[in-house]
C-alpha positions in Angstrom: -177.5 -34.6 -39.9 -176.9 -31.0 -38.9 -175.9 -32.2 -35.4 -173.4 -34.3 -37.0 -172.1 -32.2 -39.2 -171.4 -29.6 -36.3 -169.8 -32.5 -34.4 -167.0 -33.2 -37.0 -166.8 -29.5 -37.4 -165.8 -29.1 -34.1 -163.6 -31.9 -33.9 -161.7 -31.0 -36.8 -161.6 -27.7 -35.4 -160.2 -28.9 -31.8 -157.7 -31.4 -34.3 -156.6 -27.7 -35.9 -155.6 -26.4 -32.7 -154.1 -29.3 -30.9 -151.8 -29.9 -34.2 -150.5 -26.4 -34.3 -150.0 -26.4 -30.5 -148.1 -29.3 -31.1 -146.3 -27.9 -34.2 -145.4 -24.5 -32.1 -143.9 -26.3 -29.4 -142.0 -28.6 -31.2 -140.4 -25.5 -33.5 -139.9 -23.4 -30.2 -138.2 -26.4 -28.6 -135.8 -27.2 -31.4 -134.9 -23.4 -31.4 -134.2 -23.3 -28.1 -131.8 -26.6 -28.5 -129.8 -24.7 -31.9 -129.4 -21.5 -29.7 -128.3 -23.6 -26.8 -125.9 -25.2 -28.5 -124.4 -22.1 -30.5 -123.5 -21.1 -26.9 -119.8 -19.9 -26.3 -117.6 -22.3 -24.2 -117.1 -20.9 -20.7 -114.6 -19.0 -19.4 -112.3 -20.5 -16.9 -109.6 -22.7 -16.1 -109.1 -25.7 -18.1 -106.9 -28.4 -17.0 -103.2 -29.4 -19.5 -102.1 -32.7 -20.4 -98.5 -32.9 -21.6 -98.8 -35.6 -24.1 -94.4 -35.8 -24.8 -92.3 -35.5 -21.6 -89.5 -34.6 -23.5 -90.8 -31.9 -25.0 -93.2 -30.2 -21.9 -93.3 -26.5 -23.3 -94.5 -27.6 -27.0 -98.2 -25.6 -27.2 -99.3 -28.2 -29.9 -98.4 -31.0 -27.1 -100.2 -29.3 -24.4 -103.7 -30.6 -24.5 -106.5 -28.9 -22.8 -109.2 -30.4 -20.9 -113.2 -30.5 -22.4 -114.7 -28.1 -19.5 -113.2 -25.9 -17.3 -112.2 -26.6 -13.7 -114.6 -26.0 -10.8 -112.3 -23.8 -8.9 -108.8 -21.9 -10.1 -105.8 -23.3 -9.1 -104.5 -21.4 -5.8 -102.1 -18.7 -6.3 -99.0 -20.5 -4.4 -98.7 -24.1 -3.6 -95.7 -25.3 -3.8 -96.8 -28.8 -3.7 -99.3 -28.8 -6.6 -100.3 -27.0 -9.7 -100.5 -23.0 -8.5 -100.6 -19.7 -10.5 -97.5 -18.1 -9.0 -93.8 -19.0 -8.0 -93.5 -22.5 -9.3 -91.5 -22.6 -12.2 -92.3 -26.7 -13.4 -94.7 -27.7 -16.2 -97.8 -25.8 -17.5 -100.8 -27.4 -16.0 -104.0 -25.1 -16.3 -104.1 -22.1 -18.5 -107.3 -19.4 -18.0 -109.6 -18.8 -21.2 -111.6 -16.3 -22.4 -114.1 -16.5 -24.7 -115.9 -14.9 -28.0 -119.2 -15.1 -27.8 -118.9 -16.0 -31.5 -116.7 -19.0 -30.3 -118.0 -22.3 -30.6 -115.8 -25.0 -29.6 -113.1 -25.2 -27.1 -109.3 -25.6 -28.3 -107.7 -29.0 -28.0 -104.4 -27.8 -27.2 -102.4 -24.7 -25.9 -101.6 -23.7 -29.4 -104.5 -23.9 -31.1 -106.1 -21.4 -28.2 -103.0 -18.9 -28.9 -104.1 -18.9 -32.9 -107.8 -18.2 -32.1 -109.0 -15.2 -32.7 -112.5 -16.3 -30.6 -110.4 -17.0 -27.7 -108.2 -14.8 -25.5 -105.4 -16.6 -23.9 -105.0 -15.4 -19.6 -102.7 -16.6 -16.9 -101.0 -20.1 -16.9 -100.4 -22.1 -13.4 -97.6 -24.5 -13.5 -96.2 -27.1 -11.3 -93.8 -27.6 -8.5 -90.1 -27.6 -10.2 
């Protein structure tokens, strides 16, 4: 009887242990997900849509892309979107972010309002 009783003992023990293994990991894992996603945005280029073609240099009608672009625009192309010397639509504007921030701005204008989110250069098309 001894025996056995030193046999569930043990068990419940190893039981314990493997539980609040399992309980730790869990908790670290589901921290590590909240701090992942409390992550700023990054910083970069994102892509405009111009959602009204009449009305091309309205911020709230400027929509930004979801993730920034791999690479910047080049600085002069005058056959596609480039930072300098084309004078057509707005098609990628550069943002900075708070690390507070946690969201990335639909459009133009609500980047300018955000305090979280610093506004850079703008590339714009061929005219």
């Amino acid at each position: 009887m001894k025996k056995f009783l030193q046999k569930i003992k043990t068990k419940m023990t190893y039981s314990n242990a493997v539980g609040a293994f399992t309980l730790a990991l869990s908790l670290s894992l589901m921290s590590f997900k909240f701090i992942e996603s409390r992550r700023a945005p990054a910083d970069g280029w994102y892509d405009i849509t111009i959602t009204d073609p009449m009305d091309t240099e309205n911020e709230t009608k400027q929509n930004l892309s979801s993730s920034p672009r791999s690479t910047p625009p080049p600085l002069q192309d005058d056959e596609q979107c480039a930072q300098n010397e084309n004078d057509g639509n707005r098609c990628s504007i550069h943002l900075s972010f708070n690390p507070s921030a946690t969201s990335i701005p639909t459009t133009v204008a609500q980047a300018q309002s955000d305090p979280l989110v610093t506004v850079g250069n703008d590339a714009r098309e061929p005219d």
